[in-house]
MARTOR-429737 format. One line per 5 residues: their letters; for each residue x, y, z of N, C-alpha, C, O, CB. Coordinates in steps of 0.02 Angstrom, whole numbers. Each point is the difference from the previous one (the first is absolute). Glycine has a CB too. Layout:
A	X:Y:Z:X:Y:Z:X:Y:Z:X:Y:Z:X:Y:Z | ... .
//
This chain:
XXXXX	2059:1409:-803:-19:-64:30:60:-47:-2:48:9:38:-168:6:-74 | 118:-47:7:88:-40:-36:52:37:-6:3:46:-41:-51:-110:-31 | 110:42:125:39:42:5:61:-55:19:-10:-48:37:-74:161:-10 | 144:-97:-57:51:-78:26:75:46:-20:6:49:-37:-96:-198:-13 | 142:112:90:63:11:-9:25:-67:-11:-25:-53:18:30:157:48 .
XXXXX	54:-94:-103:31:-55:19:39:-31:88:15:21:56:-7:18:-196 | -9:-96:102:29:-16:93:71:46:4:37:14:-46:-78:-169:64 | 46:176:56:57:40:33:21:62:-62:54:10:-26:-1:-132:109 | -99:145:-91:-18:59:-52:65:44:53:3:-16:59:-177:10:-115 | 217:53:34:35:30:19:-15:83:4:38:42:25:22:-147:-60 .
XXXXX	-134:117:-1:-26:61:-12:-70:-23:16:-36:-51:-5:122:106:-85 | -88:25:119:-95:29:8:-13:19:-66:48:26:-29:-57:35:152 | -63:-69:-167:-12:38:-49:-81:18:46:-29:-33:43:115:-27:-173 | -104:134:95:-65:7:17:-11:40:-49:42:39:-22:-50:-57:138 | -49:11:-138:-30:44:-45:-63:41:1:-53:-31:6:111:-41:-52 .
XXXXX	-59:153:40:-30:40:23:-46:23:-35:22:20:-54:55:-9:107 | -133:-4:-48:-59:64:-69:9:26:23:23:-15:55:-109:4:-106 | 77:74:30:-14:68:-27:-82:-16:45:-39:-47:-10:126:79:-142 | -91:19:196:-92:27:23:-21:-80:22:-59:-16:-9:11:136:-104 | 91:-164:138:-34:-58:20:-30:15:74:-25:-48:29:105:-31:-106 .
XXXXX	-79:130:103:-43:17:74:-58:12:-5:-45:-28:32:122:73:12 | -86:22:-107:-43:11:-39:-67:-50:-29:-60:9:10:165:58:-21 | -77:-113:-20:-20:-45:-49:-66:-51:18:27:-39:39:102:50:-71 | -195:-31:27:2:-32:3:6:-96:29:23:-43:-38:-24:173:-4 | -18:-141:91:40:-79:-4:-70:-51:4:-55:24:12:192:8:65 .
XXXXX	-129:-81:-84:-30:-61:7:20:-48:52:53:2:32:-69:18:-139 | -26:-60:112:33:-57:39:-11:-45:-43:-52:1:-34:39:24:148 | 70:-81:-121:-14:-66:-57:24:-60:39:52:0:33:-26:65:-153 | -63:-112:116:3:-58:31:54:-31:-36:-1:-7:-61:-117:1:98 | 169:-13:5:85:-30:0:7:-77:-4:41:-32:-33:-6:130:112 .
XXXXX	-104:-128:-18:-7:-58:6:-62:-8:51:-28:54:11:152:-73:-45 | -150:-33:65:-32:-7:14:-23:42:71:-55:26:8:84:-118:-91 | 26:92:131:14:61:64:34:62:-1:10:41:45:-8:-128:7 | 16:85:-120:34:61:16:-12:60:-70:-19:-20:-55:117:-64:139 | -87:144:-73:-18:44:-85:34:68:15:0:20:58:-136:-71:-97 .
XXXXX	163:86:-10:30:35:-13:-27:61:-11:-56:3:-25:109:-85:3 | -12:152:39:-31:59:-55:42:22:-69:61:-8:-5:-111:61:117 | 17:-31:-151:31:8:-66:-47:58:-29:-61:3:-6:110:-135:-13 | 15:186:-1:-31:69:-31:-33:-2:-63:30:-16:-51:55:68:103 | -144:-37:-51:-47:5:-94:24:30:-51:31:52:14:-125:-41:29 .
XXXXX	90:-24:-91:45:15:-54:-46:8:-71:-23:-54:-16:125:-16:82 | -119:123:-109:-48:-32:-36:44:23:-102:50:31:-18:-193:-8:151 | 101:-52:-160:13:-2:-76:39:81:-14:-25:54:15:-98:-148:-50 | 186:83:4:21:67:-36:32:37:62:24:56:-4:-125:-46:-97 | 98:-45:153:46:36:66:43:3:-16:8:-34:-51:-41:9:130 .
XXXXX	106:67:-50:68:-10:8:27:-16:66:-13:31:52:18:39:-140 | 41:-130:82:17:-19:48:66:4:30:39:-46:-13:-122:-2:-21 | 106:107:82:52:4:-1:11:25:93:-42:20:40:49:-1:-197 | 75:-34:165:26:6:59:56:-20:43:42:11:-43:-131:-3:19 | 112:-22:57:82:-18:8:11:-75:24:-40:-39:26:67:165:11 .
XXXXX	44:-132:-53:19:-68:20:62:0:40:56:1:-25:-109:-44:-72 | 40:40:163:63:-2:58:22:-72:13:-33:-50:13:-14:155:53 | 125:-94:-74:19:-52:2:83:17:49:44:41:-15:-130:-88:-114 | 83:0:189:50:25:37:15:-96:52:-35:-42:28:-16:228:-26 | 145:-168:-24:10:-67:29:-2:5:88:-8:44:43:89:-80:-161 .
XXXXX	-68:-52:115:-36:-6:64:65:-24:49:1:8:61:-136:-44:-114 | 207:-4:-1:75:-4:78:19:73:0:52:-1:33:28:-132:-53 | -89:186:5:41:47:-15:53:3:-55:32:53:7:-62:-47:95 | 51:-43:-152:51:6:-43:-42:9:-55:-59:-18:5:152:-47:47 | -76:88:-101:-18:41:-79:-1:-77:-29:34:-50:10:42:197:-28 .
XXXXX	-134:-132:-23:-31:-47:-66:15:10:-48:-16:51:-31:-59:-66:64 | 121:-47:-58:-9:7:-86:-38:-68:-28:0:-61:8:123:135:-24 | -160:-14:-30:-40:-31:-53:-12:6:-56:22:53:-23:-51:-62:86 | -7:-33:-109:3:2:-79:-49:40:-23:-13:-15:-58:54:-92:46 | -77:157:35:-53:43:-26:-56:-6:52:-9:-53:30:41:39:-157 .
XXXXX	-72:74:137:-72:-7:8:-48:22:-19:9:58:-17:25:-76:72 | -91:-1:-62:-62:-12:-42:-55:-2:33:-10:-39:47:66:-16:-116 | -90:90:51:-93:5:24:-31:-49:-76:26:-4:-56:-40:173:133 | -35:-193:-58:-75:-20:-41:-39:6:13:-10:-10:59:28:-41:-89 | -86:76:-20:-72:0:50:-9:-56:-55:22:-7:-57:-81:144:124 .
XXXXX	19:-171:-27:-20:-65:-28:-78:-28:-15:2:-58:20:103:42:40 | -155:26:-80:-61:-58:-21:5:-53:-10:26:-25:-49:-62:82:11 | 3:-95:101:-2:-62:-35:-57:-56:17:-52:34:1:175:-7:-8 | -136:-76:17:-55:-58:3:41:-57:24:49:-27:-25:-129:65:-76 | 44:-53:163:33:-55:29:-56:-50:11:-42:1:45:137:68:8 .
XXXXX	-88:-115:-101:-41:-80:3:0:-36:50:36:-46:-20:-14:33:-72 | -40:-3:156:29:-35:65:-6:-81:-39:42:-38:23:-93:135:103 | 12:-126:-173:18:-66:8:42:2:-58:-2:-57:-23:-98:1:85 | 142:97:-102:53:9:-14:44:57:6:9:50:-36:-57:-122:-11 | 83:44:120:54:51:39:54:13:-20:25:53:18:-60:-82:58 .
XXXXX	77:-26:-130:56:29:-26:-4:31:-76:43:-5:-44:14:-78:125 | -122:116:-86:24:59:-44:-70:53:5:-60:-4:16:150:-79:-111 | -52:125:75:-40:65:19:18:50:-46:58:15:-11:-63:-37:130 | -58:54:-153:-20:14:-80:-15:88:3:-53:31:7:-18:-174:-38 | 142:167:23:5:51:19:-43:37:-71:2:-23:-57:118:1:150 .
XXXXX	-160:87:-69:-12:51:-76:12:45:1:-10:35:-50:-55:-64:20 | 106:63:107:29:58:-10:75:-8:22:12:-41:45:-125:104:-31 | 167:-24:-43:85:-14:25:21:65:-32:11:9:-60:19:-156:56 | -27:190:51:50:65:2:48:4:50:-9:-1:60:-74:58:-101 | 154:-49:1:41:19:41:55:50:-1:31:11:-52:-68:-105:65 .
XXXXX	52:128:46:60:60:-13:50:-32:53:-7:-32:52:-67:161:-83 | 131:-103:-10:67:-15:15:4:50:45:-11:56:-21:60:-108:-80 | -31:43:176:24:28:51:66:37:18:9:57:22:-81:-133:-10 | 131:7:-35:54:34:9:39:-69:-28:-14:-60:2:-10:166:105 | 76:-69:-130:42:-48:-38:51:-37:28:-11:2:61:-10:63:-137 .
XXXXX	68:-97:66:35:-40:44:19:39:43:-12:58:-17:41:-133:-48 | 10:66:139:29:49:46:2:-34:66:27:-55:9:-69:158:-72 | 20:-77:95:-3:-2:75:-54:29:34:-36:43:-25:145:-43:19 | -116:-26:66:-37:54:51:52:15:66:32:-45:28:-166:-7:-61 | 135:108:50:39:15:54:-24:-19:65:-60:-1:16:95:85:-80 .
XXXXX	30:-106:114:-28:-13:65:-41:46:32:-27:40:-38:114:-97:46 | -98:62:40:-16:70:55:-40:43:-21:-11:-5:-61:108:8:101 | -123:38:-15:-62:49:-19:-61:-13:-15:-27:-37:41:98:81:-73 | -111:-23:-21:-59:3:-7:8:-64:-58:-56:-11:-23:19:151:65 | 71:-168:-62:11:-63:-45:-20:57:-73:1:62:-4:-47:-205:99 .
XXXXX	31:93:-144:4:41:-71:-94:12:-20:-41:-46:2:187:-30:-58 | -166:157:35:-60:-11:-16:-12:14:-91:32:38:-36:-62:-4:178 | -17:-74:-156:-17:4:-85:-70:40:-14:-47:-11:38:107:-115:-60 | -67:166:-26:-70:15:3:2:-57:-72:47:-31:-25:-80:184:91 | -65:-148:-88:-17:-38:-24:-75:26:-37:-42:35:27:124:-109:55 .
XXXXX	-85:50:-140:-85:36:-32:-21:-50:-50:30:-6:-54:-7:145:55 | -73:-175:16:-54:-9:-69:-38:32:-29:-59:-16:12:59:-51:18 | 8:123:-79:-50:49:-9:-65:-40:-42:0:-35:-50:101:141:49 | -155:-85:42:-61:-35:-56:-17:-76:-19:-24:-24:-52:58:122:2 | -21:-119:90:3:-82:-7:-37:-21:9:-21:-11:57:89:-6:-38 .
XXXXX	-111:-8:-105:-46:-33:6:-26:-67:24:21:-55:-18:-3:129:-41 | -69:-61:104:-12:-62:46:-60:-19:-28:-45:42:5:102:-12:104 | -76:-103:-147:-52:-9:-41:-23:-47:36:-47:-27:-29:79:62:-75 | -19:-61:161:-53:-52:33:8:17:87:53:0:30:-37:-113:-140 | -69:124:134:-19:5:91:24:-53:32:-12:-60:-7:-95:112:-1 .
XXXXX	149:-18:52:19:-71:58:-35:-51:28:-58:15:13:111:52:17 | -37:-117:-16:-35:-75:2:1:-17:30:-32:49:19:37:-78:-72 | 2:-17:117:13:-33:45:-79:-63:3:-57:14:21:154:106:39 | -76:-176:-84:-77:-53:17:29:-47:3:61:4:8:-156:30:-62 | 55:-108:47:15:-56:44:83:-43:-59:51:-27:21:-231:7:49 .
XXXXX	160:33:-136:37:-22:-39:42:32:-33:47:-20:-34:-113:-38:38 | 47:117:8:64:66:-47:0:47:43:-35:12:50:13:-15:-178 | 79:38:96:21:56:50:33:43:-67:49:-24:-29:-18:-46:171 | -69:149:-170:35:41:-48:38:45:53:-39:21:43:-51:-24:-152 | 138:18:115:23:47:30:57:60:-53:30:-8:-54:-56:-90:169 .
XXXXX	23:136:-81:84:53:-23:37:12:62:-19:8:59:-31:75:-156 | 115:-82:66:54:14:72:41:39:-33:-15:20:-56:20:-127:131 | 43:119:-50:68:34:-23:52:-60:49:-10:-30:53:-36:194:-73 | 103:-161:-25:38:-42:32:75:8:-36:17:-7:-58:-126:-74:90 | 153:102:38:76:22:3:35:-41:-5:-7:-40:47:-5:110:8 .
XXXXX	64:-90:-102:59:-37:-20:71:26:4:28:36:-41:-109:-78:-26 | 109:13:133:71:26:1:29:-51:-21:-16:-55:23:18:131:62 | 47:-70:-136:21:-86:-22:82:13:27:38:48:2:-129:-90:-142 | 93:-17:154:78:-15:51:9:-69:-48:-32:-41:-33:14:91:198 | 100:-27:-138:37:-87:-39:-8:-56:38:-6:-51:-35:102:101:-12 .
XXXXX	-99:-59:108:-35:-44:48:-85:-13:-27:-11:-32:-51:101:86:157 | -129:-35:-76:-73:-5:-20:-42:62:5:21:32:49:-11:-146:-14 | -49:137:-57:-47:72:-31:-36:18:80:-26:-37:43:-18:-7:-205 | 49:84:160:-60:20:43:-49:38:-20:7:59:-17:58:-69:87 | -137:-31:-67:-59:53:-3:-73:4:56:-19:-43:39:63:27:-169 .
XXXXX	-74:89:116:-35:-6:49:-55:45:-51:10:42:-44:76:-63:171 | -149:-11:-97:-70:37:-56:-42:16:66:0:-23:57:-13:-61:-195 | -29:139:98:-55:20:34:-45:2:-49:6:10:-60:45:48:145 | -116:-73:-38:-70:-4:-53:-53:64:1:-7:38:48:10:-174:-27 | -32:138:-71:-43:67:-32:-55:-40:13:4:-62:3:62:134:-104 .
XXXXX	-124:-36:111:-68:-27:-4:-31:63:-66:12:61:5:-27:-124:154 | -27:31:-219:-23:36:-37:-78:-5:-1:-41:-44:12:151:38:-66 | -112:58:38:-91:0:1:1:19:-84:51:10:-33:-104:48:184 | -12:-55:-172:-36:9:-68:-53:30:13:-31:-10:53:66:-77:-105 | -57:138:-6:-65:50:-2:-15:-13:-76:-14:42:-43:46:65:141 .
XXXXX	-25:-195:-107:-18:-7:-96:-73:-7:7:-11:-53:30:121:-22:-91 | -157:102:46:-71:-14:-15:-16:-68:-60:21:-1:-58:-36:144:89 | -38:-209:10:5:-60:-23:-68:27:-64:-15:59:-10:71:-156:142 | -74:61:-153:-66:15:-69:-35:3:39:17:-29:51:-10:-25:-155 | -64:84:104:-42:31:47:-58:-39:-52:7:-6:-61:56:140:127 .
XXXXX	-141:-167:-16:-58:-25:-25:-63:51:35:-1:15:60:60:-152:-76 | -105:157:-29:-62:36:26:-37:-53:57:-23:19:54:4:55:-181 | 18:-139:104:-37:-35:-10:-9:-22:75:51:-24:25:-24:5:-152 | -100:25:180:21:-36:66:10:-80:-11:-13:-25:-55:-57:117:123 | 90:-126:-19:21:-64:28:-87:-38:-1:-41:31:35:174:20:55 .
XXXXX	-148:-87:-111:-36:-22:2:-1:-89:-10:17:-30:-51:-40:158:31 | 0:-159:80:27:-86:46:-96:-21:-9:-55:27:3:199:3:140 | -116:-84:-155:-81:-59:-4:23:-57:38:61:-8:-3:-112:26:-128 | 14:-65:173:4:-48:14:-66:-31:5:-46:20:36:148:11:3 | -100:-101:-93:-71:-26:15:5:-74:-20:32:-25:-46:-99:140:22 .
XXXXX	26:-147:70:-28:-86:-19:-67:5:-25:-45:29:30:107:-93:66 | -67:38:-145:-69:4:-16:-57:-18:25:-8:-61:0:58:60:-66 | -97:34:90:-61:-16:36:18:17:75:-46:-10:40:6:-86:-127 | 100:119:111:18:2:72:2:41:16:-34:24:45:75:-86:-38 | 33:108:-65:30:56:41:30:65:-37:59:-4:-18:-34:-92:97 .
XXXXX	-60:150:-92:33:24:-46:12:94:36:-38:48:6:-23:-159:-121 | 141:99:134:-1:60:-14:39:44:-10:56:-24:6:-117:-3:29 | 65:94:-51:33:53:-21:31:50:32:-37:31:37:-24:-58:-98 | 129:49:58:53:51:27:9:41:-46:22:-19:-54:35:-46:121 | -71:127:-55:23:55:-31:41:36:31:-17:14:57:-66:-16:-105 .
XXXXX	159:35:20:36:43:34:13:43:-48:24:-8:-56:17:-58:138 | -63:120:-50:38:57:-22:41:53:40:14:-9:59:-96:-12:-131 | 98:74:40:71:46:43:-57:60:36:-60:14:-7:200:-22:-104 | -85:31:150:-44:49:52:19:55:-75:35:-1:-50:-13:-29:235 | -92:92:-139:-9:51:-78:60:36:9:10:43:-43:-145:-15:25 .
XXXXX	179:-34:61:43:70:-40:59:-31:-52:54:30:-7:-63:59:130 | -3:-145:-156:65:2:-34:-73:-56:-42:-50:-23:29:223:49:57 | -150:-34:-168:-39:-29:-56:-3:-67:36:41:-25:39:-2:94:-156 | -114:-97:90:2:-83:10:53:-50:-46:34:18:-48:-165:5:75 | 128:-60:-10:36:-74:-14:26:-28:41:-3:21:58:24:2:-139 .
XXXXX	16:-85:65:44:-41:24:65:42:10:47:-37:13:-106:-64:-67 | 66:128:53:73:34:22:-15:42:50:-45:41:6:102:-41:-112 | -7:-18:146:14:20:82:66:15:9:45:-39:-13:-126:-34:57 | 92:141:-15:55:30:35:11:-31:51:-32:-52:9:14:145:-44 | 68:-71:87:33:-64:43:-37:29:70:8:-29:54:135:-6:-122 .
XXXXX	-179:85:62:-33:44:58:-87:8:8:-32:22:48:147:46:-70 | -134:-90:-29:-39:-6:-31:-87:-39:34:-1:-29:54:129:38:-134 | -173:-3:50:-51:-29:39:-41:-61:-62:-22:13:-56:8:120:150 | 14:-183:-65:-86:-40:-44:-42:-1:43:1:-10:60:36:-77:-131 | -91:105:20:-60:5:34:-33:-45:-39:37:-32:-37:-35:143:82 .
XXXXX	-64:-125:-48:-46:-48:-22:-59:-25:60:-9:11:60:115:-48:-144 | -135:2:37:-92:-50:16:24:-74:-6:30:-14:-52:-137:101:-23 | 98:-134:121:-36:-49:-21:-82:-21:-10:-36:12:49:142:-25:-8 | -128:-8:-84:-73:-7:-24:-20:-66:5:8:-44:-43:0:131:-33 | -37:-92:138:-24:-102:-9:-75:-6:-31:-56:14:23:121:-63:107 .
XXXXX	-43:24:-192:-62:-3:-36:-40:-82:-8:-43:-18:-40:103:130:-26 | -37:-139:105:-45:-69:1:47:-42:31:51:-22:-27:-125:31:-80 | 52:-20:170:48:-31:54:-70:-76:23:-54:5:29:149:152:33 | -54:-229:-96:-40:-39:37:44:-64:30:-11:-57:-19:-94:99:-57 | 150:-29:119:63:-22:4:20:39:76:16:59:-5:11:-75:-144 .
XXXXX	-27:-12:213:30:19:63:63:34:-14:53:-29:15:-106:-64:45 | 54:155:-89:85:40:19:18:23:96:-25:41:38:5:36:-189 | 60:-114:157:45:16:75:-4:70:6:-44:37:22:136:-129:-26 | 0:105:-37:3:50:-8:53:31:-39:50:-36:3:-110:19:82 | 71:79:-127:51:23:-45:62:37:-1:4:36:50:-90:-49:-80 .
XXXXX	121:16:3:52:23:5:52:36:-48:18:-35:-47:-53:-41:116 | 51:114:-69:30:35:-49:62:17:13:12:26:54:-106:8:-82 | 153:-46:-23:74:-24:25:40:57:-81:-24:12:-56:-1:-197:134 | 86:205:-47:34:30:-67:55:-37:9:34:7:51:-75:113:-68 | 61:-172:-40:49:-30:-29:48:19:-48:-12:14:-59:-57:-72:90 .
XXXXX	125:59:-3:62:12:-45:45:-60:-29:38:-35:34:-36:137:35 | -13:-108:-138:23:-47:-29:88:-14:-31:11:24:-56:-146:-6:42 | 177:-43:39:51:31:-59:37:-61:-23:15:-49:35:8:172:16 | -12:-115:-113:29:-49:-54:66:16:-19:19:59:-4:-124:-76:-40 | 126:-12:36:86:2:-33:11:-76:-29:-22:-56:11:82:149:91 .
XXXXX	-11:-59:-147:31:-34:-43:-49:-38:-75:-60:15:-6:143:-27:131 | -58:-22:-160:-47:2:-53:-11:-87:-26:40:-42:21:4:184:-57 | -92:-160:-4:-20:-67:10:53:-40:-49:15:14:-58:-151:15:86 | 158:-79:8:-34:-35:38:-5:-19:64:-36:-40:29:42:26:-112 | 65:75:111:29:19:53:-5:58:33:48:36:15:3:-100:-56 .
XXXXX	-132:79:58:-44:37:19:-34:-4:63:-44:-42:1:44:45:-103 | 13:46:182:-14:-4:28:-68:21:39:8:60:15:98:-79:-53 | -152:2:54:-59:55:24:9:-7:67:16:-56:20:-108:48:-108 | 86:51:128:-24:15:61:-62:40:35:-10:48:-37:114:-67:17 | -138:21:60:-49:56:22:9:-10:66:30:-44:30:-118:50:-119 .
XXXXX	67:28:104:-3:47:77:-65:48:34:-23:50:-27:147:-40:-15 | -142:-33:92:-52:38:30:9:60:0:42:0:44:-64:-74:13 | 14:161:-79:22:23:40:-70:28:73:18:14:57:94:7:-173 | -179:-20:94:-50:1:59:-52:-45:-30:-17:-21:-55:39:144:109 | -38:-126:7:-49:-40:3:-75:14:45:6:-20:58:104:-47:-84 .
XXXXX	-161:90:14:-46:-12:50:-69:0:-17:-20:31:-49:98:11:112 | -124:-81:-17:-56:8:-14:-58:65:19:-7:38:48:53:-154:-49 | -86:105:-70:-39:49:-9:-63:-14:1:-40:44:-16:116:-1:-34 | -96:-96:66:-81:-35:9:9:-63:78:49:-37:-2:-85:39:-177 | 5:-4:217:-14:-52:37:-81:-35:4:-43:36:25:148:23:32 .
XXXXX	-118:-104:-73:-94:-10:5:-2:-31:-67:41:-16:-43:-102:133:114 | 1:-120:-62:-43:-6:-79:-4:46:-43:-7:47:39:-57:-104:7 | 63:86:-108:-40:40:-15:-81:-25:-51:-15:-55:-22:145:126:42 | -161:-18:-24:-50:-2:-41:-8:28:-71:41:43:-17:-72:-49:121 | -18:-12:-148:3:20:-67:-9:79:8:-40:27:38:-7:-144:-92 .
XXXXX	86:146:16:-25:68:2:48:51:34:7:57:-23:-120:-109:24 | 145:32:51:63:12:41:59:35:-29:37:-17:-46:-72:-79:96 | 37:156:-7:87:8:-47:12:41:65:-37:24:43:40:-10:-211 | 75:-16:155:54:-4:44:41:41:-10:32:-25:-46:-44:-67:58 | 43:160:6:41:43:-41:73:-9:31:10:-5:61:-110:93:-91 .
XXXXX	139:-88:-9:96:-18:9:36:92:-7:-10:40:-46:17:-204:-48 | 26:172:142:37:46:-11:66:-27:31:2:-14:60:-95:103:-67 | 172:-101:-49:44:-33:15:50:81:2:-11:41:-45:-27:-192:-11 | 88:168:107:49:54:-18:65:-53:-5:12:-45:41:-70:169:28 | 84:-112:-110:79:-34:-17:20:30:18:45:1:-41:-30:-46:-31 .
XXXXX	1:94:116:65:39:18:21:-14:61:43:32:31:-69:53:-93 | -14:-148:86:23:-41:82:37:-48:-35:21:-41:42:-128:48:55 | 122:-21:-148:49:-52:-14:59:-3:-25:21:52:-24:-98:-81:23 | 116:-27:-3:70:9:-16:-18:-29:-77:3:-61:-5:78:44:136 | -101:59:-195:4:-16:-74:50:46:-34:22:55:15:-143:-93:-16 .
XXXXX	130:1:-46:47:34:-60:-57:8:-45:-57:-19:10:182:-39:-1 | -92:104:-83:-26:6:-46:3:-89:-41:39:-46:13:-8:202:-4 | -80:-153:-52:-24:-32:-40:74:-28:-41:26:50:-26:-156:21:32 | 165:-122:-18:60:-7:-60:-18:-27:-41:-34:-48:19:112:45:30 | -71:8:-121:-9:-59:-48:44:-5:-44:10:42:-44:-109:-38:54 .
XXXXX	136:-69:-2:57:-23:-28:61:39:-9:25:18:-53:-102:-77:7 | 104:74:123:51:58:-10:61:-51:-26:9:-59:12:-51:163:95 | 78:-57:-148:56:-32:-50:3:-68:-20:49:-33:-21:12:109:67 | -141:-99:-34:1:-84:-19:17:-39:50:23:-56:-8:8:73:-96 | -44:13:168:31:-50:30:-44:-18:66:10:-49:35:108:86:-87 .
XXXXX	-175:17:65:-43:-14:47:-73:55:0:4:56:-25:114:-110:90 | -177:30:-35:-51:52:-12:-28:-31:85:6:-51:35:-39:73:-208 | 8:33:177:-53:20:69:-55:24:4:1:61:8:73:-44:26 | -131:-42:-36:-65:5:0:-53:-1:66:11:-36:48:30:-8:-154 | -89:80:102:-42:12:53:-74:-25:-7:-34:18:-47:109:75:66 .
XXXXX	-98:-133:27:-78:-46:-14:-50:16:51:-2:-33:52:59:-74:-97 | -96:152:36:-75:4:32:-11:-81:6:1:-28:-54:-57:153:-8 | 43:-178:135:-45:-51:-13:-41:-14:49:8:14:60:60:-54:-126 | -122:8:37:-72:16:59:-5:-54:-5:0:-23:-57:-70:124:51 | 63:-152:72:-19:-54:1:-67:-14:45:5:27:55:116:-45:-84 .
XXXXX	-173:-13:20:-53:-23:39:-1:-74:53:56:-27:3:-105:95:-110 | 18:-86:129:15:-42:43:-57:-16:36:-37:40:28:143:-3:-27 | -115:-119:-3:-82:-16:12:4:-38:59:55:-12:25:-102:4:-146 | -11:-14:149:-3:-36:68:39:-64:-13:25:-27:49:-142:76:-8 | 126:-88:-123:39:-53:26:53:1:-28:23:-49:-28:-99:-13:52 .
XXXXX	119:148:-19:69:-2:-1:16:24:-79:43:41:-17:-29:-142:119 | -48:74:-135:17:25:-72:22:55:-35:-40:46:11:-21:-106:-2 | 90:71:-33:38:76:-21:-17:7:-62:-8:-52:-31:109:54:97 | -112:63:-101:-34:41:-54:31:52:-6:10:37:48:-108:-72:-34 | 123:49:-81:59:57:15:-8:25:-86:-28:-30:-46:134:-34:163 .
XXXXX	-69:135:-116:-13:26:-71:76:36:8:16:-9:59:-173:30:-85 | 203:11:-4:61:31:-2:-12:43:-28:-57:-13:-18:120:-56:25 | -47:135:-33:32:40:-43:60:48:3:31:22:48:-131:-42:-67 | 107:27:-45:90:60:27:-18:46:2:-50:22:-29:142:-51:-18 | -50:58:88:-8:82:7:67:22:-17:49:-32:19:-138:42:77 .
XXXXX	93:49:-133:57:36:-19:22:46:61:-44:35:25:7:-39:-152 | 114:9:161:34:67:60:24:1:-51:6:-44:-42:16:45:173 | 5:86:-129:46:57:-8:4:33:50:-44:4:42:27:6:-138 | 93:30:101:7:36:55:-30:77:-10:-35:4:-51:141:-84:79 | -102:122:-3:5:68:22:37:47:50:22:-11:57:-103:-29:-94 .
XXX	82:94:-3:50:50:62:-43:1:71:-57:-13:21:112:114:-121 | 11:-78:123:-40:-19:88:13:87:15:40:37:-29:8:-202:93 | -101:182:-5:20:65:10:59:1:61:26:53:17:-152:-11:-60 .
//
């Protein structure tokens, strides 16, 4: 994704994987119009592959060494000038010298064997975790570097609950009623949901004396960064729609079958390296003839899974 030279850079660098045809890719949102692909990468991988580097007037380069890094790190957007790296590996490329004019310019191979990747790539409204690798040719004038970005996935299983989801909403004497969700049968009940995954559930209107419009059921993604007293929350729609139009009556129920695998979610984060968490909210709101809103929340736990 992020990729820069210095100005009037006098060299191409590009950097190659190993099976990146093969591999893999994503698309990750860059900015608001535009998004990128980037090859998957997961925990205990090795990351390895070449680094071509060939000048661009035709005359031979000298320089003070070059250097690969794969890098982890956490980027705070409402604090941009620093960025809180937790992973920094690097191999020495080549030692002081040159690169020759003409030809195929100079190639390096390159390996991270096993490099543990302990947190899933990020991209949301206030942080961004990413990994890159990123090439350092250092010159006595000014350095040149150029990075490419990794997208990582995770297969960490979050604590798993038997227990179904179970939502109340009531005014006394008016309105009382009950959501139950649970998981489709082929995988155990609870609150924990794979990213492919189905909720199913009842609503139960057990004493309705109160004009409901109509309802709606929305999955919210919450994410927080940074820590108090300089603590940010955000949420975000990610759907939204209704599941009741009318009245209903006492006695009434309503069955929900939600598939998450039409949406753009991540897994579940909580408090990665202290510096941000991402959470997911079942919320059902009601809605009466004079506008009034009635609403209940709960969390739901994502984890990922292998894909076939």
């Amino acid at each position: 994704m992020a990729s820069f030279f210095n100005f009037a850079s006098p060299v191409d660098v590009d950097v190659r994987l190993d099976g990146d045809e093969q591999r893999r890719q994503v698309e990750v949102k860059v900015d608001k119009d535009r998004r990128e692909r980037c090859p998957v990468y997961f925990d205990g991988e090795s990351v390895k592959g070449q680094v071509h580097i060939r000048t661009r007037d035709g005359k031979r380069l000298v320089h003070e060494g070059i250097k690969i890094e794969f890098v982890g790190c956490i980027e705070l957007f409402y604090d941009r000038g620093n960025h809180y790296e937790f992973l920094s590996l690097t191999h020495q490329l080549a030692s002081p010298g040159e690169v020759a004019a003409g030809g195929g310019g100079a190639v390096y191979d390159f390996e991270f064997k096993n490099v543990e990747k302990a947190y899933e790539s990020y991209n949301g409204i206030n942080v961004k975790l990413r990994y890159f690798l990123r090439v350092l040719l250092g010159r006595r004038m000014a350095d040149v570097a150029k990075e490419k970005d990794l997208w990582v996935h995770s297969y960490r299983m979050p604590p798993d609950s038997n227990n179904p989801i179970k939502m109340e909403v009531g005014i006394e004497d008016c309105l009382h009623i009950e959501f139950e969700y649970n998981k489709s049968k082929r995988v155990s009940p609870g609150r924990v949901y794979h990213l492919k995954d189905v909720i199913v559930g009842k609503i139960y209107f057990l004493l309705v004396r109160i004009k409901i419009k109509h309802m709606e059921l929305s999955i919210i993604r919450r994410e927080t960064t940074g820590a108090a007293p300089n603590q940010y929350n955000e949420s975000e729609t990610i759907t939204k729609f209704e599941i009741m139009d009318g009245a209903p009556v006492r006695g009434e129920t309503i069955p929900i079958r939600l598939f998450l695998g039409g949406f753009e979610l991540t897994p579940t984060f909580r408090d990665v390296n202290k510096k941000f968490s991402t959470r997911y909210y079942l919320n059902l709101v009601l809605i009466d003839e004079e506008n009034r809103r009635y609403f209940k929340q709960n969390e739901i736990t994502c984890f990922r899974i292998p894909e076939n």
